[in-house]
Kinemage of the C-alpha trace (Angstrom):
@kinemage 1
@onewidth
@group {chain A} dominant
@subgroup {mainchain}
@vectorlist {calphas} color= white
{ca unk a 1} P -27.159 -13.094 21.972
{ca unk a 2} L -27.984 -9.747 23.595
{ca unk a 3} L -26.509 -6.843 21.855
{ca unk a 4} L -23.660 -5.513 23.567
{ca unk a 5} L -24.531 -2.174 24.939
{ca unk a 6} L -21.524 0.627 23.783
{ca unk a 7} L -20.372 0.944 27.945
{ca unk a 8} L -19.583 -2.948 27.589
{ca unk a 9} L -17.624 -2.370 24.308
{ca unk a 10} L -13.887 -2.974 24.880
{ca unk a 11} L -11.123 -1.573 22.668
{ca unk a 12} L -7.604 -2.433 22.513
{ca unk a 13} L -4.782 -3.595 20.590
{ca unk a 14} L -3.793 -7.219 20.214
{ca unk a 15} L -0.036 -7.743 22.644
{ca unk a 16} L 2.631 -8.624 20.666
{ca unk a 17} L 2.084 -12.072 18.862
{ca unk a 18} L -1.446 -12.492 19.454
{ca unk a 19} L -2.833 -11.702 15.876
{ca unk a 20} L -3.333 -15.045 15.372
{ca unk a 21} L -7.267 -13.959 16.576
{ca unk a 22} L -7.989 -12.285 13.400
{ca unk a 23} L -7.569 -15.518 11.201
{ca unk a 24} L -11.250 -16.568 11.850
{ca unk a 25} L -12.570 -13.138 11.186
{ca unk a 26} L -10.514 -12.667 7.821
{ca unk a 27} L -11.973 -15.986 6.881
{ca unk a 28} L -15.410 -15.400 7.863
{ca unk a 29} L -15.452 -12.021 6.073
{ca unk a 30} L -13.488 -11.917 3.138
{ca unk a 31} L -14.081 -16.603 2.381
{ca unk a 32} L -10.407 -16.891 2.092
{ca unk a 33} L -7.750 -17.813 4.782
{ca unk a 34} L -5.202 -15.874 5.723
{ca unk a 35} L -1.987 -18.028 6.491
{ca unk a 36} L 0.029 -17.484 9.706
{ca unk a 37} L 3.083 -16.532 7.548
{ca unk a 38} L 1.249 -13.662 6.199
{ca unk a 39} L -0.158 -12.878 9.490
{ca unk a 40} L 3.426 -12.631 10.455
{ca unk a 41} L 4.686 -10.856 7.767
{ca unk a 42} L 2.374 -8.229 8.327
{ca unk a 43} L 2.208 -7.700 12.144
{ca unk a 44} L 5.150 -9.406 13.297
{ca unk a 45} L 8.822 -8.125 14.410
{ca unk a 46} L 7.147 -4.766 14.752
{ca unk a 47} L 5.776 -4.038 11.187
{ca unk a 48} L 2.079 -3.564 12.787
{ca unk a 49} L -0.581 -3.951 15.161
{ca unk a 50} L -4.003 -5.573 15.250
{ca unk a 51} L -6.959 -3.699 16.766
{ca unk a 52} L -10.531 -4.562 17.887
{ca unk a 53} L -13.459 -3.696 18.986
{ca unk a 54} L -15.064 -6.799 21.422
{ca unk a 55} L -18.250 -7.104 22.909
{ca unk a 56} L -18.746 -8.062 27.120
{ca unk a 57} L -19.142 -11.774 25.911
{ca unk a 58} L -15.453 -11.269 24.410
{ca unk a 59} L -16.351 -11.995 21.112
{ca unk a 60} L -14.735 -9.921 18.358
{ca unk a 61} L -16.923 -7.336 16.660
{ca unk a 62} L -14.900 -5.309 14.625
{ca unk a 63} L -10.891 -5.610 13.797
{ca unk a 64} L -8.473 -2.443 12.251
{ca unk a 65} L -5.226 -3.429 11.702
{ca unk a 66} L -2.339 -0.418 11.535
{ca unk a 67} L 1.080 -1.270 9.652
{ca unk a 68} L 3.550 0.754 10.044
{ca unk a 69} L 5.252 2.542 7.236
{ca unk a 70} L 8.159 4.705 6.736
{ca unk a 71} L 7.671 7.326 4.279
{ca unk a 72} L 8.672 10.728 3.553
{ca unk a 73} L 6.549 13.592 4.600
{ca unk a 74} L 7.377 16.763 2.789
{ca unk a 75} L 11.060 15.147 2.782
{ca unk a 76} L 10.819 14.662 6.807
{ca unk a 77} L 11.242 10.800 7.327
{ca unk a 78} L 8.323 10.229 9.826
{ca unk a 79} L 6.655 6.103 10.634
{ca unk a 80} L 2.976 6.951 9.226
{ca unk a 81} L -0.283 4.465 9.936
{ca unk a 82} L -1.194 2.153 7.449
{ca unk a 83} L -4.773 0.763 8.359
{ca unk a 84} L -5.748 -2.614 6.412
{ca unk a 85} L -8.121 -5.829 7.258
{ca unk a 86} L -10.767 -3.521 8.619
{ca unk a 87} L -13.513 -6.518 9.181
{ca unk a 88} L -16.765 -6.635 10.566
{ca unk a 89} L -18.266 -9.768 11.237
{ca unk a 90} L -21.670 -9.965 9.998
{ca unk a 91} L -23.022 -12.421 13.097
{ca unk a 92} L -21.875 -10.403 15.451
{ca unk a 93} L -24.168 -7.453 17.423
{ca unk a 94} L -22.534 -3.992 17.087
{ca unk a 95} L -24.041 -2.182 13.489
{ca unk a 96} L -21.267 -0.278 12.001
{ca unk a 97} L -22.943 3.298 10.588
{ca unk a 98} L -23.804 4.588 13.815
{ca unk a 99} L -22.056 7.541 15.400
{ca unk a 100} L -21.088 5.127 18.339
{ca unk a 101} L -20.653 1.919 17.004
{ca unk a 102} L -17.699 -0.511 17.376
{ca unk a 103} L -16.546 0.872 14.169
{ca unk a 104} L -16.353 4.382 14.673
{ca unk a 105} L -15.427 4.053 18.238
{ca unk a 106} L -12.425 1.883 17.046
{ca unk a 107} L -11.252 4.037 14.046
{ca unk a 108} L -11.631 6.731 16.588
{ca unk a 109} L -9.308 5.562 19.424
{ca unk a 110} L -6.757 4.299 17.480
{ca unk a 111} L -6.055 7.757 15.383
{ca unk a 112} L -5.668 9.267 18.677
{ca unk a 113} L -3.475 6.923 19.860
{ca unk a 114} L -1.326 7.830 16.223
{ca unk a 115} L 0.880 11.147 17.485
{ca unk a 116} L 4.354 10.084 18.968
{ca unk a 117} L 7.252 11.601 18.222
{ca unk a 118} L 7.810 9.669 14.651
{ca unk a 119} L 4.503 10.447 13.705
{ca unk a 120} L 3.798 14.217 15.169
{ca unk a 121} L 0.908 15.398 12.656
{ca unk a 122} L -0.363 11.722 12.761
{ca unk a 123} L -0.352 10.911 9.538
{ca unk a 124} L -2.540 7.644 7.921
{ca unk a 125} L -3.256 6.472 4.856
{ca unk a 126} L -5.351 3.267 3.474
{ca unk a 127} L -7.295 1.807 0.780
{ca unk a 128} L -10.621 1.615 1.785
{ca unk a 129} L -13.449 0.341 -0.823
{ca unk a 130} L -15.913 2.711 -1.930
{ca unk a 131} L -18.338 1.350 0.367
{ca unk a 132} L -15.992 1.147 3.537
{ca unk a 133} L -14.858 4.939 2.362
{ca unk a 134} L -18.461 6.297 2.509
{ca unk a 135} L -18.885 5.052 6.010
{ca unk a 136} L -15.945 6.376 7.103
{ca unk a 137} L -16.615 9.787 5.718
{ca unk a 138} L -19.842 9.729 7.198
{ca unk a 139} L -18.571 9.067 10.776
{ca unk a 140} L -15.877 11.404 10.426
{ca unk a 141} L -12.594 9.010 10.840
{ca unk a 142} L -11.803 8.798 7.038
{ca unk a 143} L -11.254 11.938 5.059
{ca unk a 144} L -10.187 11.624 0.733
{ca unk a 145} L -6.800 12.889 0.194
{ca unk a 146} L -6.510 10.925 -3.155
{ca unk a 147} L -7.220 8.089 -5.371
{ca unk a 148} L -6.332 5.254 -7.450
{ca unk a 149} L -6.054 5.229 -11.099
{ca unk a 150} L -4.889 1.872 -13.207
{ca unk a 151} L -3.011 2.800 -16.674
{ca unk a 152} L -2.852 0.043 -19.201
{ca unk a 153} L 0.226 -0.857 -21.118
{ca unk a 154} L 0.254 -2.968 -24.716
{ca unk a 155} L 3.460 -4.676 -25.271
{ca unk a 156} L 5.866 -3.936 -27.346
{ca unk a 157} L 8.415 -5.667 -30.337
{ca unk a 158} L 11.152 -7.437 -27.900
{ca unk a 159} L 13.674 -6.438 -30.988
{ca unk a 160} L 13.130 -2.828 -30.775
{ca unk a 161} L 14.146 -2.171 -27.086
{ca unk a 162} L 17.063 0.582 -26.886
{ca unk a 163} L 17.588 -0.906 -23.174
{ca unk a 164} L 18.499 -4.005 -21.826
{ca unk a 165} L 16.376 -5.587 -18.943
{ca unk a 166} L 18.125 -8.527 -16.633
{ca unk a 167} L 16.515 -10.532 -13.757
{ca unk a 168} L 17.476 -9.903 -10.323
{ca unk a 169} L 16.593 -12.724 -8.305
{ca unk a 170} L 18.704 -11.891 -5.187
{ca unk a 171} L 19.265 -9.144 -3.047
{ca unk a 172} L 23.123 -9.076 -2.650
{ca unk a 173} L 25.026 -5.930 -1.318
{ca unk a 174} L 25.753 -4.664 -4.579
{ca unk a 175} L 22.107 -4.633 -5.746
{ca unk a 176} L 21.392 -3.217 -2.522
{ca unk a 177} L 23.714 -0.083 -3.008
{ca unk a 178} L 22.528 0.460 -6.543
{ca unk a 179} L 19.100 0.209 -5.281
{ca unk a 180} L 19.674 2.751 -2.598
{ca unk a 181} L 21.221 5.180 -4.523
{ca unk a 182} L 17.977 4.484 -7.257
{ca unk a 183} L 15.426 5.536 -4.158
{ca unk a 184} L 17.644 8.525 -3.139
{ca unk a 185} L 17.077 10.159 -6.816
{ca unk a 186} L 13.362 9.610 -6.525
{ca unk a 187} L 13.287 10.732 -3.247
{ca unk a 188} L 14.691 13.652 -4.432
{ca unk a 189} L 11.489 14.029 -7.290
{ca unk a 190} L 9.162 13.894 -4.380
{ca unk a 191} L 10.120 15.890 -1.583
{ca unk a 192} L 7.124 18.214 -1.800
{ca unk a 193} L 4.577 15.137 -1.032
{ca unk a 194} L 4.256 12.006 0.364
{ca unk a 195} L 5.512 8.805 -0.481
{ca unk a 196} L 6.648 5.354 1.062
{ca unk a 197} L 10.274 4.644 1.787
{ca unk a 198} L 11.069 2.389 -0.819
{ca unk a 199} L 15.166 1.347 -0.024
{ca unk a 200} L 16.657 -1.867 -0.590
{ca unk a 201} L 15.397 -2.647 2.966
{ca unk a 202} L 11.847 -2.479 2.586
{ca unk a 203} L 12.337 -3.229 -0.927
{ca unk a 204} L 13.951 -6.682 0.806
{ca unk a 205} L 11.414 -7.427 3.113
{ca unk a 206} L 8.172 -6.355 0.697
{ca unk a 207} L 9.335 -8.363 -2.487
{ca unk a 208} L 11.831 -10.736 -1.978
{ca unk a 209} L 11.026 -11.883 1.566
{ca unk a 210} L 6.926 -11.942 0.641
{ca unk a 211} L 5.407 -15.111 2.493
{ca unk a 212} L 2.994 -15.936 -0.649
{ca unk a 213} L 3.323 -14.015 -3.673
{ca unk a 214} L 6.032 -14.480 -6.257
{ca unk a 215} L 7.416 -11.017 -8.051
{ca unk a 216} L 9.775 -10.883 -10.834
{ca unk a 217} L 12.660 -7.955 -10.158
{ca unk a 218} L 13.950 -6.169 -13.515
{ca unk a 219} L 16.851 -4.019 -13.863
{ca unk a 220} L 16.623 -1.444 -16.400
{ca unk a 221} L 20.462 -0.825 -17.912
{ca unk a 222} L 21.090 1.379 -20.617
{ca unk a 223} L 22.208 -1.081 -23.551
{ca unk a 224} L 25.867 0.236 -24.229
{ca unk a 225} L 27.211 2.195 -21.128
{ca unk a 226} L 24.943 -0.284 -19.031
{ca unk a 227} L 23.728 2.460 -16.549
{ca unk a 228} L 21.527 1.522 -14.687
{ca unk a 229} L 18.120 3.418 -15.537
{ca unk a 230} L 16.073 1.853 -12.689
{ca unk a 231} L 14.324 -1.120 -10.910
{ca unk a 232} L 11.192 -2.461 -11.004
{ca unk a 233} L 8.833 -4.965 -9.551
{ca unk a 234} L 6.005 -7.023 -12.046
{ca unk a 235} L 3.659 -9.733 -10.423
{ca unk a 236} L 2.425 -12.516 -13.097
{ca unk a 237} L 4.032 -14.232 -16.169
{ca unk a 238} L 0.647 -14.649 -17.847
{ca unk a 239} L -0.422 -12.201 -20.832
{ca unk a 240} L -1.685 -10.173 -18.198
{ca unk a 241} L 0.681 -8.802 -15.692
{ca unk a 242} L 0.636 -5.932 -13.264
{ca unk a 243} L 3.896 -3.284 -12.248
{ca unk a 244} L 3.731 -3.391 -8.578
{ca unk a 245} L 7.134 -1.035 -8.212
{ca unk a 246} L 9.139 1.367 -10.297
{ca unk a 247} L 12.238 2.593 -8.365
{ca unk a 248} L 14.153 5.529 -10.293
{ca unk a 249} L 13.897 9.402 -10.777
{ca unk a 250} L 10.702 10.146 -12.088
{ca unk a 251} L 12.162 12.064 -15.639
{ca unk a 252} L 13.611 8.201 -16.285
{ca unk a 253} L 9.673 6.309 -15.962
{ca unk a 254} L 9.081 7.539 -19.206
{ca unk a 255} L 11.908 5.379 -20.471
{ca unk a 256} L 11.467 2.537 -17.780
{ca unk a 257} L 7.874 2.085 -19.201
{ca unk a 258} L 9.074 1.488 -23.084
{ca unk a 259} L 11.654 -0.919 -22.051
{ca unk a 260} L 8.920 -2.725 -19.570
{ca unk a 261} L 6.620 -3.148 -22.877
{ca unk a 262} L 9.556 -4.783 -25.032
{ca unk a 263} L 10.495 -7.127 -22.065
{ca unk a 264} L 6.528 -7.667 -22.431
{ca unk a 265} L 6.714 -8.535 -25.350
{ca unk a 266} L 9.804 -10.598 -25.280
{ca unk a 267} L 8.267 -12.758 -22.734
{ca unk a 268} L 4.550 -13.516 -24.174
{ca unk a 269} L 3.027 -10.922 -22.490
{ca unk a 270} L 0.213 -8.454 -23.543
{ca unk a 271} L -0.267 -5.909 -20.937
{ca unk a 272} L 0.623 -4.521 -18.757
{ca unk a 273} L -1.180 -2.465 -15.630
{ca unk a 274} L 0.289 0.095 -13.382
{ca unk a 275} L -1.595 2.007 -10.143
{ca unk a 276} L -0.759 5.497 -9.457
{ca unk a 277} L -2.388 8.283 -7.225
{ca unk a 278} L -3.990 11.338 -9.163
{ca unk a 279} L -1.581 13.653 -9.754
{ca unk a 280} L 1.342 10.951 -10.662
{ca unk a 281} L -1.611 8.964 -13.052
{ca unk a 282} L -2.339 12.265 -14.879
{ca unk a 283} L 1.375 12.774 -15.195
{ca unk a 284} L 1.590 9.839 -17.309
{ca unk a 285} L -1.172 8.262 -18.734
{ca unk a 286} L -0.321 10.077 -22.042
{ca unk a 287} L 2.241 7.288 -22.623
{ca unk a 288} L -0.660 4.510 -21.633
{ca unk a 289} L -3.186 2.545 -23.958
{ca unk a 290} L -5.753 3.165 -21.315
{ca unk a 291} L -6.176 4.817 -17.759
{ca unk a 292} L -9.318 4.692 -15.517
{ca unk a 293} L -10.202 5.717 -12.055
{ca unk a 294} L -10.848 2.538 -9.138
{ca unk a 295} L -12.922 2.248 -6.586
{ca unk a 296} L -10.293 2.530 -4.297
{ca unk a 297} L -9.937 6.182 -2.740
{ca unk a 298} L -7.037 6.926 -0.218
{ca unk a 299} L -8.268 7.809 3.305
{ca unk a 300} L -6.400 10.185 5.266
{ca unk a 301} L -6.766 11.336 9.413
{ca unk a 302} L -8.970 13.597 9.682
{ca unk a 303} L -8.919 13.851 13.181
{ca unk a 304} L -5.327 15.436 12.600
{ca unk a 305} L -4.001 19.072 11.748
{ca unk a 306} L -6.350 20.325 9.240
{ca unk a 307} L -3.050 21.824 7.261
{ca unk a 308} L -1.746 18.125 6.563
{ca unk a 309} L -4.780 17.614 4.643
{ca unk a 310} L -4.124 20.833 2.819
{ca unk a 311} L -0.898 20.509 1.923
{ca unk a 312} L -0.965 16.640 0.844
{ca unk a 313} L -4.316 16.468 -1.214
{ca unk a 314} L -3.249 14.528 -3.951
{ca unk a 315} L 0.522 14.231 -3.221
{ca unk a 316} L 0.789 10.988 -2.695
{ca unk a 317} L 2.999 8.488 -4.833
{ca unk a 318} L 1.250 5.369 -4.468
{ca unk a 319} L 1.392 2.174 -6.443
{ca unk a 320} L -0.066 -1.200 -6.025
{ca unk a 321} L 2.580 -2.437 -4.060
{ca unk a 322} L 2.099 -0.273 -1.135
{ca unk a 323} L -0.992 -2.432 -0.798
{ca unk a 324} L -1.180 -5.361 1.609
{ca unk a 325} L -2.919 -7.730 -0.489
{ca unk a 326} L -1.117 -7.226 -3.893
């Protein structure tokens, strides 16, 4: 095959139900399928849309998808980009490190298409490898506003906990409220940077509705008034387990973290692993056994108002569960 010249390249984003066209690329790139349940959950009923780059024979060269988030920007609720399953299929003609390849042409065209009126400043985040971040940098569509750090927790003595932890295993109205008025505190705590909506909707849809993955949801009560402390989210029952979530004010983690290592320990566990963004990681990995940076570094626009970049370097609350593949 000829390689597609960049005149015949054609850009667009997939209509409304027709991501079903990345599930051979995902495959071919990454050697593990991607389910039409999770294709659903992620770009269906409006949560996000599928971009590519195709050559004049129509075959796919690059793909970019954008989920949408709602998060709080400085305390303004605004629908930000998420970009995820950026694949490049290695048969295919295209190159991605030149100035006008499919790549940076697609990055390109869909940041400009960001700016509505829930997204002014067009604000977009993602978790781009190392390798995937370099490129970007170098083509001038990703810019580093922060990045990932993983703190390690040893369990604790179940017997010692001052707090009791119960199971939630179902959303019900109650839970709901309580949960709301948990994300309103932290909220609250992070008004001066940015940070995901994280209500009992989303909260709903992200954990308990999740097509594949199974996630345990504790309830942190204080062990005689039985206030409740906070919420949070664990993936795994081995001795190895990771803390997708913590919903609460952020003077409370402290506490929510000690009771997490008793249930830990009350349940065969040995640690536990928690990702935060730089400022929030430095903030607490006094109380971890361990904390080390990740490859992962969080892009920002930078084809956007230069002050957003400013103003949000290393602002962001981020854990593991505002990934899409955790």
């Amino acid at each position: 095959m000829t390689a597609a010249l960049p005149d015949a390249l054609r850009i667009d984003a997939a209509a409304p139900g027709a991501e079903e066209r990345i599930r051979p690329l995902f495959r071919e790139v990454f050697k593990v399928d991607i389910g039409p349940e999770m294709v659903r959950w992620k770009y269906g009923e409006g949560h996000g849309r599928s971009w590519g780059a195709w050559d004049a024979d129509g075959d796919l060269l690059v793909h970019c998808g954008v989920f949408y988030r709602r998060a709080l920007a400085g305390g303004q609720l605004r629908r930000i980009a998420q970009l995820g399953d950026l694949m490049a299929s290695p048969h295919k003609p295209g190159g991605l490190a030149r100035e006008h390849s499919p790549f940076a042409r697609l990055i390109r065209r869909l940041l400009a298409e960001l700016p509505d009126e829930r997204n002014p400043d067009a604000l977009a985040f993602g978790f781009p490898s190392e390798r995937a971040m370099r490129l970007g940098e170098r083509l001038g569509v990703f810019a580093q506003i922060d990045q990932v750090h993983a703190l390690g927790f040893d369990a604790l003595p179940a017997y010692a906990s001052s707090d009791r932890i119960d199971t939630l295993h179902e959303l019900g109205p109650q839970a709901a409220r309580r949960l709301d008025r948990l994300w309103t505190a932290m909220a609250a705590d992070l008004q001066d940077g940015l940070v995901g909506v994280r209500d009992a909707a989303y909260l709903r849809w992200r954990y308990f509705e999740h097509p594949e993955n199974h996630y345990t949801c504790l309830v942190v009560r204080s062990r005689w008034l039985r206030r409740t402390l906070g919420v949070l989210f664990v993936k795994g029952s081995g001795a190895e387990r990771e803390l997708m979530d913590i919903i609460a004010p952020l003077p409370r983690i402290p506490r929510l973290l000690t009771a997490a290592r008793h249930w830990l320990g009350a349940t065969a566990g040995t640690r536990l692993t928690l990702w935060l963004a730089s400022s929030h990681a430095e903030r607490f990995a006094p109380l971890a056994q361990s904390s080390a940076p990740l490859e992962f570094r969080i892009m920002a626009n930078p084809l956007g108002p230069a002050w957003v970049l400013e103003r949000f370097n290393r602002r962001w609350w981020l854990t593991s569960g505002d990934t899409d593949y955790r």
